[in-house]
TORKOL-913055 format. One line per 4 residues: number of its first residue (from 1); for each residue x, y, z of C-alpha. Coordinates in Angstrom, 2 decimals, m for minus. Layout:
NUM> X:Y:Z ~ ...
***
This chain:
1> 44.88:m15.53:37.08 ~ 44.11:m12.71:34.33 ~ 40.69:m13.02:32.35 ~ 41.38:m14.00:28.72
5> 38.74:m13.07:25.93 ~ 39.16:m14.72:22.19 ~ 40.18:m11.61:20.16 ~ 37.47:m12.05:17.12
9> 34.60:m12.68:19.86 ~ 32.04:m10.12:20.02 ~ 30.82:m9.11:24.09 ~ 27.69:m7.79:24.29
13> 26.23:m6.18:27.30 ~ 23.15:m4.13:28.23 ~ 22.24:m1.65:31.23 ~ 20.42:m2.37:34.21
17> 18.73:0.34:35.08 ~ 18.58:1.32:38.96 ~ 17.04:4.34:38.16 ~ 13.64:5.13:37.22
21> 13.05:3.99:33.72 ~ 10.53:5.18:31.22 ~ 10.39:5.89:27.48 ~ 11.47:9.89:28.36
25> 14.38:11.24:29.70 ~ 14.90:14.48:31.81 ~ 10.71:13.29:33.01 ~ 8.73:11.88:35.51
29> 9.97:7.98:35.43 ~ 7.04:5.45:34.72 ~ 8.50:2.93:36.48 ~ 10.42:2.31:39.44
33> 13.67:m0.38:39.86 ~ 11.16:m2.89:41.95 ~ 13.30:m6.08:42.19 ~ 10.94:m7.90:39.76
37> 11.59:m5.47:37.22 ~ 15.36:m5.97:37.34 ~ 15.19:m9.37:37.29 ~ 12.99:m9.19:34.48
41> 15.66:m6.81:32.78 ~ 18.43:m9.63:33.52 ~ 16.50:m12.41:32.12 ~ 15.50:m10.75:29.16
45> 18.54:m9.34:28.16 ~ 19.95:m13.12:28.92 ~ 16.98:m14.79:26.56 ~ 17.74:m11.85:23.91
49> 21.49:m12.96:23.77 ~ 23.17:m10.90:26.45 ~ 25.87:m11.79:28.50 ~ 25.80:m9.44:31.36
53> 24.43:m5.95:32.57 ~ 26.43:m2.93:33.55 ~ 25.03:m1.36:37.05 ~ 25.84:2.12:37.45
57> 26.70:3.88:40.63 ~ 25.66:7.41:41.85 ~ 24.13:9.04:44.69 ~ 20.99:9.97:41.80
61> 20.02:6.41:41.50 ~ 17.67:5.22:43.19 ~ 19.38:1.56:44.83 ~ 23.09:1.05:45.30
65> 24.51:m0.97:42.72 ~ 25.64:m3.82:44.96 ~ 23.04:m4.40:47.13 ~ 20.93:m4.51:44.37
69> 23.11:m6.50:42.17 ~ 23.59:m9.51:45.28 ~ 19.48:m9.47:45.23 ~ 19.25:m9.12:41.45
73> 21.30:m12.84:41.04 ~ 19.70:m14.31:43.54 ~ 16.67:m14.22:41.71 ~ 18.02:m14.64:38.12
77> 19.72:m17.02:36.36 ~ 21.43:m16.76:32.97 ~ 22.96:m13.41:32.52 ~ 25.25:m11.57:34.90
81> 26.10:m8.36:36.49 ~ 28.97:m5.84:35.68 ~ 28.72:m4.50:39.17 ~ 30.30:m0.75:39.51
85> 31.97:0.06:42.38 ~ 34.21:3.30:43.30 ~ 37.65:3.19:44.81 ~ 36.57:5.81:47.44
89> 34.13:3.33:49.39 ~ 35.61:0.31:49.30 ~ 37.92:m0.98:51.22 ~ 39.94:m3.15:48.64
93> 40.58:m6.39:51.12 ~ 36.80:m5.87:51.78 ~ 35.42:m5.49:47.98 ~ 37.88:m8.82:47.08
97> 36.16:m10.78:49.93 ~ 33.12:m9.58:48.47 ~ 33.28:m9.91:45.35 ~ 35.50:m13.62:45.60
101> 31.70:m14.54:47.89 ~ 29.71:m13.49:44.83 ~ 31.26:m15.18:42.17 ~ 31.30:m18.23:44.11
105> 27.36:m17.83:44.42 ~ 26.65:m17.50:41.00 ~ 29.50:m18.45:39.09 ~ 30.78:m17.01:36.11
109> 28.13:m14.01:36.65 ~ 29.82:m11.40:38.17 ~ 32.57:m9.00:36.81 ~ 33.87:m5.63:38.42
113> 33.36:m1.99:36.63 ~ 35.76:0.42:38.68 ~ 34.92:3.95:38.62 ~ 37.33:6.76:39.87
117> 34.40:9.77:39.99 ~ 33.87:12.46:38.23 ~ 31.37:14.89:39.96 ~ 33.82:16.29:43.12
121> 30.03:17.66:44.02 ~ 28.64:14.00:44.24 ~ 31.86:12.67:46.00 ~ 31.63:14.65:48.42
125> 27.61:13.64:49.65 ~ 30.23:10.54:50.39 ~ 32.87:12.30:52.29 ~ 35.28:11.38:49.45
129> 37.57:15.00:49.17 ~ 40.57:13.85:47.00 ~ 40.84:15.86:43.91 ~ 41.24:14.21:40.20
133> 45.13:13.41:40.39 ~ 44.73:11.97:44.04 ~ 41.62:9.73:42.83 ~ 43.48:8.20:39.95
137> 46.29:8.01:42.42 ~ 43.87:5.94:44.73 ~ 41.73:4.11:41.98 ~ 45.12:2.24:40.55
141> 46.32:1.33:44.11 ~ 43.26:m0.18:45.15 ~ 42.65:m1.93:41.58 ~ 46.36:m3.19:41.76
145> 45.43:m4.92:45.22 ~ 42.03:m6.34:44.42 ~ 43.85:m8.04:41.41 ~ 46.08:m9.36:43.21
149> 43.80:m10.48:46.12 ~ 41.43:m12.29:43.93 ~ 43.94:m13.54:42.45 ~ 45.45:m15.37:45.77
153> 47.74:m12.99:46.68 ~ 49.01:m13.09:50.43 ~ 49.40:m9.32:50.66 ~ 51.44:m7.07:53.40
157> 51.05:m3.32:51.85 ~ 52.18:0.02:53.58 ~ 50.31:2.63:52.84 ~ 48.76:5.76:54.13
161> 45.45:4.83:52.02 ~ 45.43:0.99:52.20 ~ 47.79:m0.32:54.69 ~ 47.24:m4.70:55.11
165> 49.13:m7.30:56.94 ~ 48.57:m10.50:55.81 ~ 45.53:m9.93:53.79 ~ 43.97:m12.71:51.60
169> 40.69:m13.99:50.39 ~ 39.67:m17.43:50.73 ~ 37.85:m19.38:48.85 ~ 38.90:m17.82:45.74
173> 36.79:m16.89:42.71 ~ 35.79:m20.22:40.85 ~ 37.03:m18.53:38.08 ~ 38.90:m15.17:36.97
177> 36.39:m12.23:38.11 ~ 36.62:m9.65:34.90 ~ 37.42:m5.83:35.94 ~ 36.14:m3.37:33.15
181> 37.28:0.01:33.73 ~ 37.24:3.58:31.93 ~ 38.82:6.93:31.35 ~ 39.39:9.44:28.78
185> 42.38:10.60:30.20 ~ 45.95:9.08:29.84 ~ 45.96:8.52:33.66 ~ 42.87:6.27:32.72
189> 44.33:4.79:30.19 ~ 47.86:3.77:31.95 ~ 45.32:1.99:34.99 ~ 43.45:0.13:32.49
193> 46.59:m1.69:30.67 ~ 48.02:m2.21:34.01 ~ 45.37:m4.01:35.71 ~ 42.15:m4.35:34.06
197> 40.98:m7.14:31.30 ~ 38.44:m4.42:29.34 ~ 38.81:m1.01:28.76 ~ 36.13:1.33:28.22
201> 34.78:3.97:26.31 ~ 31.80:6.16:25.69 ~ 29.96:6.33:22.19 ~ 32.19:8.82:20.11
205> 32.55:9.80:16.77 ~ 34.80:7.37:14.42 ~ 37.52:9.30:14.31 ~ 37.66:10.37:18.10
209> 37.13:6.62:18.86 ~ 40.19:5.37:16.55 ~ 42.49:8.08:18.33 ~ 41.55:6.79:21.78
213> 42.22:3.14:20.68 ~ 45.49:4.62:18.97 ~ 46.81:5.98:22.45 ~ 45.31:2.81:23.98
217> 47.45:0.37:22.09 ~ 50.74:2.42:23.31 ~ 49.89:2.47:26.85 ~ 48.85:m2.09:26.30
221> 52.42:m2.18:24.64 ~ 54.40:0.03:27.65 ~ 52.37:m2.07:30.25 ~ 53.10:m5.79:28.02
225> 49.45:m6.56:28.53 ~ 46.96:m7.10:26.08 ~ 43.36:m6.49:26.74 ~ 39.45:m6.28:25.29
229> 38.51:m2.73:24.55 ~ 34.75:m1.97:24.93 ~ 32.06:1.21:23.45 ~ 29.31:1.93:25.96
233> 26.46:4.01:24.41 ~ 22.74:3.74:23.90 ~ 20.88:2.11:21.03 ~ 17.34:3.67:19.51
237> 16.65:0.99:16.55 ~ 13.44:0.69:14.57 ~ 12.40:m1.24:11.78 ~ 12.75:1.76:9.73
241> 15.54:4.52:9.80 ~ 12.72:7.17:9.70 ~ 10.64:5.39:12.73 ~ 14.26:5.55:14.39
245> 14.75:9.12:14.23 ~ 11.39:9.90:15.37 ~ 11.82:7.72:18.38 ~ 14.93:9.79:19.06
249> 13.51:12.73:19.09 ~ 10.11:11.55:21.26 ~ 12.35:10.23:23.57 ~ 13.93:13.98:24.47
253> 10.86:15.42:24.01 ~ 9.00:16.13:27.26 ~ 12.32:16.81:29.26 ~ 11.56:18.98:32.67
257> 12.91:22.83:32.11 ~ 13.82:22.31:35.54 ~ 15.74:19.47:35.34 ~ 17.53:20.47:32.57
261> 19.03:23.71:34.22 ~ 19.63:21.46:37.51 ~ 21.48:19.27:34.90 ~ 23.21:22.11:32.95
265> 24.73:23.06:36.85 ~ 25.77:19.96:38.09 ~ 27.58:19.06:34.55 ~ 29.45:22.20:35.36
269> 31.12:21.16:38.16 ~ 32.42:17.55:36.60 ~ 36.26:17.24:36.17 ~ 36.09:14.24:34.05
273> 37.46:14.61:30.46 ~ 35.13:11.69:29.58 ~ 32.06:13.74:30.58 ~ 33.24:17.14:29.37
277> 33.54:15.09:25.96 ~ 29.77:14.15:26.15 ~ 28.88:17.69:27.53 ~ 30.13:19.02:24.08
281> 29.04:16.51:22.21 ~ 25.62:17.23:23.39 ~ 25.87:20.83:22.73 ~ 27.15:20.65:19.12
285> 25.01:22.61:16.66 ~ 23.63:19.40:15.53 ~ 22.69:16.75:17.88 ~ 23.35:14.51:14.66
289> 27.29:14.55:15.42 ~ 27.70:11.76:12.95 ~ 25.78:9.41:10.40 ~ 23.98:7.60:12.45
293> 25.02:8.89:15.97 ~ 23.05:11.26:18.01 ~ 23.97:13.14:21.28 ~ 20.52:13.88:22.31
297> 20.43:11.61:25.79 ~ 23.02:14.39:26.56 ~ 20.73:16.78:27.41 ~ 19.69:15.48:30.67
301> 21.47:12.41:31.50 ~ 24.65:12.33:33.18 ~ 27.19:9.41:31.76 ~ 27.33:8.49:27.71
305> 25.34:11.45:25.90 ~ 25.38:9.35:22.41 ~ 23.41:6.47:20.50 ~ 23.56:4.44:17.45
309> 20.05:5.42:15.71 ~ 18.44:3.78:12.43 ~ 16.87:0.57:11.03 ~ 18.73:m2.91:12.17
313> 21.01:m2.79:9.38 ~ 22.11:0.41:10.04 ~ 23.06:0.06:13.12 ~ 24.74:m3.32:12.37
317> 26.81:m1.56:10.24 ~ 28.01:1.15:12.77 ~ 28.88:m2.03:15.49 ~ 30.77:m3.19:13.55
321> 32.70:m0.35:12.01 ~ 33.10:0.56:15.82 ~ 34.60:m3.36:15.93 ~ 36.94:m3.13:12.64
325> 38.58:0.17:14.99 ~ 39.42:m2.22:17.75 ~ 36.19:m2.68:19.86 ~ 34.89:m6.20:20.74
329> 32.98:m5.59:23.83 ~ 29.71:m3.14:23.64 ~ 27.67:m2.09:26.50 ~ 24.63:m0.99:24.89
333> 20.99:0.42:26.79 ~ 17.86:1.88:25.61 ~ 14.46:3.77:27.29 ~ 13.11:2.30:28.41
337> 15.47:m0.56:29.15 ~ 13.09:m3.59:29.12 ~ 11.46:m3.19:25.72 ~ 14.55:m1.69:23.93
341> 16.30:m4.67:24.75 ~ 13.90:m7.35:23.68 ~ 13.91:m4.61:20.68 ~ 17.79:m4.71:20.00
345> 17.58:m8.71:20.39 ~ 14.82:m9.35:17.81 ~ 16.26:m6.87:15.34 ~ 20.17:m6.58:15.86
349> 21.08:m9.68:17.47 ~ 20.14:m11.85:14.17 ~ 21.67:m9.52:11.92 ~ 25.10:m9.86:14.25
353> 25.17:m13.32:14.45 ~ 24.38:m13.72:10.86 ~ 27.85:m12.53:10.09 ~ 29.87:m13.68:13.23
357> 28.21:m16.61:14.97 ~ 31.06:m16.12:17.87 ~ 28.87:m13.39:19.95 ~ 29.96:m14.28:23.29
361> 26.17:m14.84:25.49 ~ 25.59:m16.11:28.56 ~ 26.61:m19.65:29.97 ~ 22.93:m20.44:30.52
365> 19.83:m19.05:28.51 ~ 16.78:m18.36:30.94 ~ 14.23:m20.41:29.49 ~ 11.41:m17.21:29.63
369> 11.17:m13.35:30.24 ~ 9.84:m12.82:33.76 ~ 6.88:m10.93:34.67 ~ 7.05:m7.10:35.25
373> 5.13:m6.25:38.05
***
């Protein structure tokens, strides 16, 4: 039971934040991940057009991503959750139960993001010690069985990692439960056309982005799958390219000396080639690595470093180059997260369905945005 996305359908997803969240970055947040704010976030990005929000997961942020996810739906309706979870603290019997008990809550809102790790620093405030081979090692075993689990597998495994007898999840998912994952490296790459129905990657440059699709497209024909491929990166849209830019640049423009170096160390230490990528992108000589696409959230946040900046058309335009490459599913965010999407979904989201009225939203449309508080 494999997830199966039209080809010429657009995806669109935003961030929930579970982090502070404010119009600066590498600052004081202004506002804290209260539960009414997320479920404000989800029901505005579902009322702007949204089908689902990507959690992220890190010892930095403030909530886990599942516990706050499982609260997040139970309040909301409409749009769903791309819930991240790592390999190294799951058990993968365990995370199919759960996750086969959360899509049956709220069906048809819940899809999986795994995430191997790429700070050994950070894995370790979990006791997870495996280096980068022996997590990719891990990360495709315990995808391969939480496929198959979910999708009513009866499974006896021997293994020094994951050894089962018998293990199965009942009731099953209503429906398929989507698992996104990325990777820059060809390890990541291999994983994703074995087991998982989107593949991601962070905002790049054109020509860097058609390569990675290039090498993708082997690994989907050695594997005989076919799958979505998907761009996360931020958004800064105005109604003008100038008012854009200058958002861009207000946006990086009170960040903490302190955090910064505290950031410049810790990116040090990463042994991701998806976030070295970022970490030079954000260092270029120009933070303007491309027309239109700006590294400057590289400078003190971990994760993507790049955004599409300009006027709606503009960054129309540069979705949907990014979609004639190969890319139909975009995770997209903003600072702070709230506004920026209503933003993006009074601006963009017109302008996209104007030309391709398949944008895949949400099953059901929340009727209004609810209060922040």
């Amino acid at each position: 039971m494999t997830q199966s996305f039209p080809a010429d359908n657009l995806e669109l997803l935003w961030f929930c934040q579970l982090a502070g969240d404010g119009e600066f970055i590498g600052a004081a947040a202004e506002r804290r991940p209260t539960l009414p704010y997320l479920a404000s976030l989800v029901e505005t990005a579902g009322e702007m057009g949204f089908g689902s929000l990507l959690t992220a997961t890190n010892f930095h942020a403030e909530h886990d991503a599942w516990t706050a996810s499982i609260a997040t739906l139970a309040r909301t309706q409409g749009a769903g959750l791309l819930i991240a979870v790592r390999p190294g603290m799951f058990n993968p019997a365990i995370l199919a139960k759960m996750a086969a008990t959360a899509a049956n809550l709220f069906p048809g809102r819940v899809s999986l993001n795994i995430v191997t790790g790429s700070n050994p620093a950070e894995n370790a405030m979990y006791g997870d010690f495996e280096s980068h081979t022996e997590r990719y090692e891990r990360t495709e075993e315990f995808t391969s069985l939480v496929r198959r689990l979910l999708d009513g597998e009866v499974i006896t495994h021997e293994s020094p990692r994951y050894p089962m007898r018998g293990a199965y999840v009942s009731p099953l998912p209503p429906s398929p439960v989507p698992i996104y994952f990325g990777g820059h490296s060809a390890d990541a790459q291999r994983i994703a056309a074995r087991h998982a129905d989107v593949y991601l990657l962070w905002g790049d440059t054109m020509q860097v982005v058609e390569s990675r699709l290039a090498g993708m497209r082997v690994q989907q024909a050695a594997a005989g799958r076919e799958l979505r491929c998907g761009l996360r990166c931020h958004v800064v849209v105005r109604e003008t390219e100038a008012e854009a830019w200058a958002a861009a640049e207000r946006m990086i423009s009170r960040i903490d000396p302190d955090v910064r170096r505290a950031f410049v160390a810790a990116a040090g230490a990463v042994d991701s080639e998806g976030q070295r990528r970022q970490q030079e992108l954000a260092a270029s000589t120009s933070l303007v690595v491309e027309a239109n696409l700006w590294a400057g959230v590289g400078l003190a946040r971990s994760g993507v470093a790049v955004a599409i900046v300009g006027d709606p058309a503009q960054v129309t335009a540069k979705l949907r180059a990014y979609q004639h490459l190969g890319i139909s599913t975009f995770i997209l965010s903003g600072y702070p997260h709230l506004e920026e999407c209503r933003r993006f979904g009074q601006l963009v989201m017109p302008l996209l369905r104007a030309s391709a009225p398949e944008i895949t939203s949400s099953a059901m449309v929340a009727p209004s945005v609810a209060p922040v508080t």
